[in-house]
C-alpha positions in Angstrom: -7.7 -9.2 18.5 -4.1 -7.9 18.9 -1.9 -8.7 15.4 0.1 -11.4 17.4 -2.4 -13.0 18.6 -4.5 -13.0 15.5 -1.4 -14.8 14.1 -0.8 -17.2 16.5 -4.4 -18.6 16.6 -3.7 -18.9 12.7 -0.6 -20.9 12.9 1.8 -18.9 11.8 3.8 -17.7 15.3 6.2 -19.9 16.1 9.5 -17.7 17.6 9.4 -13.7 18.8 12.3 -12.4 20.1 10.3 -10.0 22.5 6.9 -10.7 22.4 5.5 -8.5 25.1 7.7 -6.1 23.5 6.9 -6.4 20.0 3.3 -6.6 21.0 3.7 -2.8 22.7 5.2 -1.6 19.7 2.9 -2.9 17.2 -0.3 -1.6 19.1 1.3 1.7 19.3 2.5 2.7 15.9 2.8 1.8 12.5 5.8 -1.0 12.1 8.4 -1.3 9.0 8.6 -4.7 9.1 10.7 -6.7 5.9 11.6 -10.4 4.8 14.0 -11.6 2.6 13.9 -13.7 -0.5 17.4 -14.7 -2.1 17.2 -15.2 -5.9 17.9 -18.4 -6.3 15.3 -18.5 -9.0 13.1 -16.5 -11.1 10.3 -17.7 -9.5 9.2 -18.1 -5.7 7.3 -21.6 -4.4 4.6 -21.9 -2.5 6.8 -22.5 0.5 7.6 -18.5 -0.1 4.0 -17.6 0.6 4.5 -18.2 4.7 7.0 -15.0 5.0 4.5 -13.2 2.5 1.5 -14.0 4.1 3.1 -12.8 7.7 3.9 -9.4 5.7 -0.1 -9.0 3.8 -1.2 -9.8 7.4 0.9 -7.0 9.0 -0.4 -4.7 6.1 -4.0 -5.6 6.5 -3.0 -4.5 10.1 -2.0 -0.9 9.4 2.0 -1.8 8.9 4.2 -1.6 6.0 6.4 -4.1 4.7 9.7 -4.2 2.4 10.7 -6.7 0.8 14.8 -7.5 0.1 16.0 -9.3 -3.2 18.8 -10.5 -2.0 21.0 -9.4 -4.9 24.2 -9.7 -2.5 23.6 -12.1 0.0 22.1 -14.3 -3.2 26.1 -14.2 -4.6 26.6 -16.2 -1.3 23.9 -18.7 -0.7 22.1 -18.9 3.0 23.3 -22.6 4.5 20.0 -22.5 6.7 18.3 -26.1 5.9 20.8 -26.9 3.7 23.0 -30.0 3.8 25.5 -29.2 0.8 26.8 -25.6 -0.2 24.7 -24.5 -3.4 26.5 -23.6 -7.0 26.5 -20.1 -7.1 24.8 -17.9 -9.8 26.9 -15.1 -12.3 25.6 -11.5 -11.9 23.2 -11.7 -15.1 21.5 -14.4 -14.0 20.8 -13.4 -10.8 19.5 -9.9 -12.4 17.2 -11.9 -14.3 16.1 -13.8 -10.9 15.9 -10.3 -9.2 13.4 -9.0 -11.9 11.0 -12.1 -11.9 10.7 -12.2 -8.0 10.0 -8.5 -7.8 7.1 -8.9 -10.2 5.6 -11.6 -8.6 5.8 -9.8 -5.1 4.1 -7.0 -7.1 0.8 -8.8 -7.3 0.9 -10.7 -3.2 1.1 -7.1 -1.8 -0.2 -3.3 -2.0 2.3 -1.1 -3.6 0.3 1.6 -4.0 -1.0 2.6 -0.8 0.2 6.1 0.0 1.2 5.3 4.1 1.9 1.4 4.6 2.7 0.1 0.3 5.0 -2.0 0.0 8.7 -1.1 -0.8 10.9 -3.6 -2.6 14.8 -3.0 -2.7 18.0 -4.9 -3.1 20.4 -5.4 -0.7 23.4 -5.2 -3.0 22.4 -1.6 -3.2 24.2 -1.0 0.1 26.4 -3.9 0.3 28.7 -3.6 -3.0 30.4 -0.2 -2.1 31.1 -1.7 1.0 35.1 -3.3 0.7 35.8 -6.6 2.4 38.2 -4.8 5.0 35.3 -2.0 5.7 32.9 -5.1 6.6 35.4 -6.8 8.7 35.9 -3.6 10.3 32.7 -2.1 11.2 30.4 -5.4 11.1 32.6 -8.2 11.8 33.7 -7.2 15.0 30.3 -7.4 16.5 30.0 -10.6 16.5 32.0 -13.6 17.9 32.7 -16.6 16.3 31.1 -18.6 19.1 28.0 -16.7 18.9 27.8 -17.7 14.9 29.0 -21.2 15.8 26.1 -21.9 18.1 23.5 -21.1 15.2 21.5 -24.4 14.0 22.1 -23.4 10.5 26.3 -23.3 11.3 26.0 -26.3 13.8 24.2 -28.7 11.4 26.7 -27.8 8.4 29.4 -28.6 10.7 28.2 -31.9 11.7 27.8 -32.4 8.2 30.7 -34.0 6.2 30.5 -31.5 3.7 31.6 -28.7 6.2 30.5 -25.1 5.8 32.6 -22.5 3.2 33.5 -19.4 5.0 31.3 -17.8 2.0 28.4 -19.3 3.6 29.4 -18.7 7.4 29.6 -15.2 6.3 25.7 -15.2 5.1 24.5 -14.5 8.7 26.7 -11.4 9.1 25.2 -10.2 5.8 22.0 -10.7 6.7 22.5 -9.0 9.8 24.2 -6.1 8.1 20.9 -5.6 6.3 18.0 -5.3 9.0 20.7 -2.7 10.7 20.9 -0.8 7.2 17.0 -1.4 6.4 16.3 0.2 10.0 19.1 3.6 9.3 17.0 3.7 5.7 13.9 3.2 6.8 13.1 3.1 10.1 12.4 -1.2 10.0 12.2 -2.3 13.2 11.0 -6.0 12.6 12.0 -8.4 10.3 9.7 -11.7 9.2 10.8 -15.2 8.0 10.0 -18.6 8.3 11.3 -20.7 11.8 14.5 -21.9 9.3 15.2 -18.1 9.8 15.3 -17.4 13.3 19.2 -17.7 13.7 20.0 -15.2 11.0 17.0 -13.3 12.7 18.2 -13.2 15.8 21.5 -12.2 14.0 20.5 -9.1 13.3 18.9 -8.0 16.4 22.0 -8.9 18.2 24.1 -6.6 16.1 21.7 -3.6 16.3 21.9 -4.3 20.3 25.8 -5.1 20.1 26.1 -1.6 18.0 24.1 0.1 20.1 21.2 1.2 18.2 17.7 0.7 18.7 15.8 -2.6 19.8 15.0 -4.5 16.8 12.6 -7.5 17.0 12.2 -11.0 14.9 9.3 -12.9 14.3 8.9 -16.1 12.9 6.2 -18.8 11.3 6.2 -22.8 11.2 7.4 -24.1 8.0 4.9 -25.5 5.4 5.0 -28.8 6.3 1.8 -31.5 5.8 0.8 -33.4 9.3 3.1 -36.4 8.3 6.1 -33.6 8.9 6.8 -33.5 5.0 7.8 -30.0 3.5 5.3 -28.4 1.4 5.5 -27.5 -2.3 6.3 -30.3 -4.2 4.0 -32.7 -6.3 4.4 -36.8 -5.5 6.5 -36.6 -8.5 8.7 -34.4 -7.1 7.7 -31.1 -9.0 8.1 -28.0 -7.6 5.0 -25.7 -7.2 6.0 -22.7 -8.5 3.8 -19.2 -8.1 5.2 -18.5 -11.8 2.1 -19.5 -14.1 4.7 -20.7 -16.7 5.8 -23.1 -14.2 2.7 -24.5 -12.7 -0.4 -23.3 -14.5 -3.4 -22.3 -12.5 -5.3 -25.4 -13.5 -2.0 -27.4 -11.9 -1.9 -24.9 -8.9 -5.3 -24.9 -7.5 -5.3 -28.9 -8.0 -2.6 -29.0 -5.5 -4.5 -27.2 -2.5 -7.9 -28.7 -3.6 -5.8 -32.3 -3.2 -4.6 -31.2 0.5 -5.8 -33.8 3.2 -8.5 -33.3 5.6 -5.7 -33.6 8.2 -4.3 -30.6 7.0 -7.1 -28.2 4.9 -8.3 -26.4 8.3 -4.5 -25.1 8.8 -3.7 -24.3 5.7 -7.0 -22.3 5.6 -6.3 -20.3 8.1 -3.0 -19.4 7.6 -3.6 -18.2 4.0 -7.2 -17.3 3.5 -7.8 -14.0 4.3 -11.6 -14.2 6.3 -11.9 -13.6 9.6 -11.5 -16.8 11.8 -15.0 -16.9 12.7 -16.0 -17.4 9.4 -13.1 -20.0 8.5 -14.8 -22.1 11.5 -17.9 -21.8 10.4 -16.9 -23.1 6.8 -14.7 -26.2 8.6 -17.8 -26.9 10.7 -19.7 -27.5 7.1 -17.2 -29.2 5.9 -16.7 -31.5 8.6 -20.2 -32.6 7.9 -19.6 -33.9 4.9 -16.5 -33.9 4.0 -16.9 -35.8 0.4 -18.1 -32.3 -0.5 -14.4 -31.1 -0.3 -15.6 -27.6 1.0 -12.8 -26.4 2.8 -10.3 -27.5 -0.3 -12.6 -25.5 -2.1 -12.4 -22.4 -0.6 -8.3 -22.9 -0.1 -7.8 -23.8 -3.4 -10.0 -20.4 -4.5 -8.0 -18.0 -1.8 -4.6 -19.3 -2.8 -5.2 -19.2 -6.8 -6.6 -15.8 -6.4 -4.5 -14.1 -4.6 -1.6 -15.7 -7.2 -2.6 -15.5 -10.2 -6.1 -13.5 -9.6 -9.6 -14.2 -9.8 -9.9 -14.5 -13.5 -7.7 -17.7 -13.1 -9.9 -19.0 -10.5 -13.2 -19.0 -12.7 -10.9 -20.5 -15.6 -9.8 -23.3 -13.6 -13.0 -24.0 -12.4 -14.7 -24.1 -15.5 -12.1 -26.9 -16.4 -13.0 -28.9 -13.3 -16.6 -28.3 -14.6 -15.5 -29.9 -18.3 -13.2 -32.6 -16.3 -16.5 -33.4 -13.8 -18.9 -33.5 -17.0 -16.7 -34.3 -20.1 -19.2 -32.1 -21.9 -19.2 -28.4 -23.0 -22.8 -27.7 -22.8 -23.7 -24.4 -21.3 -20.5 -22.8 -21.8 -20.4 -19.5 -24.0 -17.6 -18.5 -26.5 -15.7 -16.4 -24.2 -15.8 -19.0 -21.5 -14.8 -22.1 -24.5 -11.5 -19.3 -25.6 -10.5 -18.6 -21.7 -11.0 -22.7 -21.3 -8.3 -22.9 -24.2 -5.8 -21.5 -21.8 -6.3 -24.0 -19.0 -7.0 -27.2 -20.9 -4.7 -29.1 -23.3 -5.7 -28.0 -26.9 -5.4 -29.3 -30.2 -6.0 -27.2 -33.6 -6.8 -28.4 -36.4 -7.9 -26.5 -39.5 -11.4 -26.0 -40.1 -11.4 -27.4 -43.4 -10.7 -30.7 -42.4 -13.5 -30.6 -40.1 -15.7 -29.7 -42.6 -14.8 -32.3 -44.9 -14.7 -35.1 -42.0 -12.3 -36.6 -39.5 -12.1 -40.2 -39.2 -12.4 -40.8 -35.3 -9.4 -43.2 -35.3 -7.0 -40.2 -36.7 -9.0 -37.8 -34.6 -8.2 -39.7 -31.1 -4.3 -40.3 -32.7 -3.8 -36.7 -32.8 -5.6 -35.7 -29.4 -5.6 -38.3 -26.6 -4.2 -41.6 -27.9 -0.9 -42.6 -28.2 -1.1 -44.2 -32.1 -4.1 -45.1 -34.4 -3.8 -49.0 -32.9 -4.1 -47.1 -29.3 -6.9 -45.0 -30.6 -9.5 -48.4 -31.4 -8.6 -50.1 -29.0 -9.8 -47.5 -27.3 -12.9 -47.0 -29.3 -13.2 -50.9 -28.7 -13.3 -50.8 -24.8 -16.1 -48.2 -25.1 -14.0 -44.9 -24.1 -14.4 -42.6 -26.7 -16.2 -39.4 -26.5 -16.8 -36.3 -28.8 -18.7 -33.9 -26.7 -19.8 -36.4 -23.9 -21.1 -38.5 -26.7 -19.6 -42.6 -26.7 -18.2 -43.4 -30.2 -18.6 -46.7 -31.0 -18.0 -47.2 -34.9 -14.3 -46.9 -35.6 -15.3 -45.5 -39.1 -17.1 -42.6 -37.7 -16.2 -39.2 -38.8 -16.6 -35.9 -36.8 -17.5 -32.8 -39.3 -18.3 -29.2 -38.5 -21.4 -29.8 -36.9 -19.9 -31.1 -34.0 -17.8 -27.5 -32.8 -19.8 -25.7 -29.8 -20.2 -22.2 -30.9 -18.7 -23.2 -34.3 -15.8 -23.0 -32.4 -14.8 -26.0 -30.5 -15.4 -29.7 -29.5 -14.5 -31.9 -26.9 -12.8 -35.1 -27.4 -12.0 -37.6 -24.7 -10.7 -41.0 -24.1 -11.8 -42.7 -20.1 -12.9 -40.4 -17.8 -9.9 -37.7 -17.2 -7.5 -37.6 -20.5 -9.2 -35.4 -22.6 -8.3 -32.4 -25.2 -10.1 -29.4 -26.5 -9.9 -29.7 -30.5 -10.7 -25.5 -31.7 -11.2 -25.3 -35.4 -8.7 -23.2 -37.2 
């Protein structure tokens, strides 16, 4: 199957500029192909994995991508989806933003592969030395103001009462002005983004024309958006899923794919996960017959934690769900109790105390209840647990004996709020 193709039947073609054209070039030789990522933030969101996962795919495909931190066109803000113009950020912090989204990219792609790695560079690297009057000059001209005008991303500002800056009108020229320098540097012929894109795309491939250079193409994927046509990425309390493990933890990451709706899972599955298609249906055809099994959440939930934050946060996370599922820690070894500590709340308290006795009441106060009144009523309602074991007796005291391993225990109040206590 032919690389446009294979995308397409995974949902994630939704504009070409030439497709029989494009399709000629890619079967014929290695493609340069780059997407953009303005630094906005130290951190990308899961809605940043669709123009990632179009550049792995084209790498997996014998093709090479770059990526551009937008140090310059960042200083300007893209108005594409936007209703209002955004605050813009000082040079220092944008540095900082620069750094953080160049080592994330480090881990989604191959660097290191002599042929097709992965180049990253900065667009302000050949856009500072250029004046204003240069750009005007030897860019602008290009061009027209209708042509910019008719662009979704212009027309919507414009309808907006806000208006558009002539800062941000100026972001498509920018963005133009770099696929034309990316393909003089190295030879980029394609550039990737998601459908929000295409106008700034299309940009860019109208300058290189207008210029009279070589054909450049554009390709584009559907937003991440759920089958009620909501955008991607954000938790129903409004938190942002970041890919930054500070952000979102792992255990808080893989929750949100494994919560994805059957509506959805088989999409998302085959956009992201990295199995041939055959298998994928194969997988949804199990899961389809019994879908209380969650199969197919499963196995997105595994691809997408792994390929961010690797497959050692994968068999953390899911030896939490194991604790969550169980409320016990039976089975697990030392070095799977310390790597647990890093994915479930914990509490240390010195050993000592342990040894000498905890009252259960304080014990609950200082793990998962709110106050010592909190703590038996919760005793009284029957939901307290040390190590999957009920507490009844609000004068109970927990010692030494209880830490797994000599190491940790287990306390929990109801089903899902509980805390690791590791002796200290």
């Amino acid at each position: 199957m032919q690389i446009l193709d294979e995308l397409a039947a995974r949902g994630l073609l939704a504009d070409v500029t030439d497709r029989a054209g494009l399709t000629d070039l890619l079967a014929k030789e290695s493609v340069t192909a780059y997407a953009g990522f303005d630094p906005t933030s130290s951190s990308l969101h899961v809605g940043s994995l669709v123009p990632v996962i179009l550049l792995k795919r084209l790498q997996l495909a014998g093709h090479r991508p770059i990526i551009v931190v937008g140090g310059a066109t960042g200083m300007v803000g893209d108005p594409s989806g936007k209703s209002d113009e955004r605050n813009l950020l000082d040079d220092a912090t944008l540095q900082a933003n620069v750094i953080g989204i160049r080592d994330q990219l480090a881990r989604l792609l191959d660097f290191e592969d002599p042929r097709i790695g992965a180049v990253m560079t900065n667009n302000a690297d050949w856009t500072r030395g250029v004046s204003l009057l240069e750009f005007m000059r030897d860019i602008g001209k290009y061009l027209t103001v209708n042509y910019m005008m008719a662009k979704d991303s212009v027309k919507n500002r414009l309808d907006n009462e806000s208006g558009i800056s002539w800062t941000e009108f100026s972001y498509m020229l920018l963005q133009a002005f770099d696929f034309v320098e990316l393909n003089k540097q190295y030879g980029c012929r394609l550039q990737v983004g998601g459908s929000d894109q295409y106008g700034n795309i299309t940009a860019g491939t109208e300058l290189s024309r207008k210029m009279g250079r070589t054909q450049l193409f554009g390709l584009t994927a559907p937003l991440l958006l759920d089958s009620t046509g909501q955008k991607m990425g954000k938790t129903s309390t409004g938190e942002r899923i970041w890919l930054d493990a500070a952000r979102t933890p792992p255990f808080e990451f893989y929750k949100y794919w494994f919560n994805v709706s059957d509506a959805d899972v088989g999409r998302f599955l085959k956009m992201f996960s990295l199995r041939p298609l055959a298998e994928l249906d194969e997988l949804l055809a199990e899961h389809d017959r019994d879908r209380a099994k969650h199969v197919a959440q499963r196995e997105l939930a595994r691809a997408l934690t792994s390929w961010v934050h690797g497959d050692a946060a994968v068999t953390r996370v899911e030896a939490a769900n194991r604790v969550f599922a169980t409320g016990t820690l039976e089975g697990l070894s030392l070095d799977e109790l310390a790597a647990l500590a890093e994915t479930i709340p914990t509490v240390d308290i010195p050993r000592t105390e342990l040894s000498a006795g905890i009252g259960i009441v304080d014990l609950l106060a200082r793990t998962v209840a709110e106050s010592k009144s909190d703590a038996r009523r919760t005793i009284t309602q029957g939901g307290a647990y040390v190590n999957n074991a009920r507490i009844a007796d609000d004068k109970h005291k927990v010692g030494a004996d209880a830490l797994v391993h000599g190491a940790m225990l287990l306390v929990r109040a109801g089903k899902k709020n509980l805390r690791l206590v590791r002796a200290v």
